[in-house]
Structures are given as structure tokens and as C-alpha cells.
N, C-alpha and C positions, 0 to 999 in steps of 0.2 A: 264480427264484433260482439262482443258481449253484452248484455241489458245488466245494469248494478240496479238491485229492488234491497230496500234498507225495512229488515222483519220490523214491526211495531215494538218489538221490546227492546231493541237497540234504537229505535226514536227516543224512546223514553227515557235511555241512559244517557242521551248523548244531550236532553234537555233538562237535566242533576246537574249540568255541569255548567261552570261559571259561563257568559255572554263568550267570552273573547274565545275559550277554547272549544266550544259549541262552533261559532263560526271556524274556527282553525279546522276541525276533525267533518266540519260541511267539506270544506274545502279538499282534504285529503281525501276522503270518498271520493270525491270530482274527477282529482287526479288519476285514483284508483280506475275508472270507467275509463276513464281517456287512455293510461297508458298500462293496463292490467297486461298484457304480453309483456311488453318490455320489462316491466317489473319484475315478473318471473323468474324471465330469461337472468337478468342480475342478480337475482334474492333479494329485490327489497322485498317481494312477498315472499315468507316461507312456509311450507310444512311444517304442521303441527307432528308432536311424534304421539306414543306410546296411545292411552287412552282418547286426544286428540285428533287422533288419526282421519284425516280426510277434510279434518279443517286447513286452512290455512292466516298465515299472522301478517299484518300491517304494521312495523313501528311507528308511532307519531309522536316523536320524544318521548315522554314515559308512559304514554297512553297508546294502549293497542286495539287495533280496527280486528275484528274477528272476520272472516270470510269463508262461505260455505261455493265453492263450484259444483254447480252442475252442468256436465256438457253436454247432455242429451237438449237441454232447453237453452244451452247460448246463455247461461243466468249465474250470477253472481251474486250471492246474496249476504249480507252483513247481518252478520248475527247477535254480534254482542263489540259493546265500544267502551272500554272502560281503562284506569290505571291497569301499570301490569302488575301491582300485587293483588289486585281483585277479579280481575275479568277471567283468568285462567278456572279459578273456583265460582266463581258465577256461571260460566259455561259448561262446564261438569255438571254441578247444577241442574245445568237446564235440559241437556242431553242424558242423562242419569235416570 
């Protein structure tokens, strides 16, 4: 099983954001730990492409969870939580 560690600068994003959809996108994280295989396996998680590469995406209505796997350490880590016309240039961004 997986360990999900949530980076400090996707805390921060994810506390921009109005009360109701902060607890909504807590939630989805939750889900994400509990059921990150099965996800997979369907595509609710996908592969990021091109300059992306090695990320992977969470839809949460119109706001997308960022996730970085690493399997040498069992770790799932969220990197960035934002709408999806921002988070995609935010994370470029950040890995840039």
C-alpha cells in the first residue's frame, strides 16, 4: 500500500480555496490513498504527457489533484491542487 504525504505548497493551495471545496479536494486526497490501485487500473488517475511526463492527474470536477509516484519508497505525493486552467502552468512552474 501506498503512504499519500501532501508537499507544503499544495497545503497552501488547497487552503486559497473557499471552506466547502478545501473539505471536498481533503476528501478526494482520502479517497486517492484508500483506493490509488484501483484508480489506475480505470483512469480515474492519468498520466500526465509531454513536458509532464511522470506526473500523474486526479479530476475533482474542474479542479485537478497533481500526483508525483515514487515506487522505490511506496509514496504518493501531491504536488499541486488547483482549477484546471491554472494548476497545469503552476506546475511547470514549479518543476521548470
Amino acid at each position: 500500500m501506498y503512504k499519500l504525504e501532501i508537499e507544503e505548497s499544495a497545503l497552501k493551495e488547497i487552503s486559497k480555496l473557499d471552506k466547502h471545496i478545501q473539505i471536498f479536494m481533503m476528501n478526494c486526497v482520502e479517497e486517492i490513498e484508500k483506493n490509488y490501485y484501483e484508480f489506475k487500473k480505470i483512469n480515474k488517475i492519468e498520466p500526465l504527457k509531454h513536458d509532464l511526463k511522470g506526473f500523474y492527474k486526479y479530476k475533482a470536477r474542474t479542479f485537478r489533484i497533481i500526483l508525483k509516484e515514487y515506487e522505490e519508497k511506496l509514496l504518493i505525493l501531491v504536488v499541486s491542487v488547483g482549477h484546471r486552467r491554472e494548476v497545469y502552468k503552476k506546475l511547470k512552474n514549479k518543476i521548470l
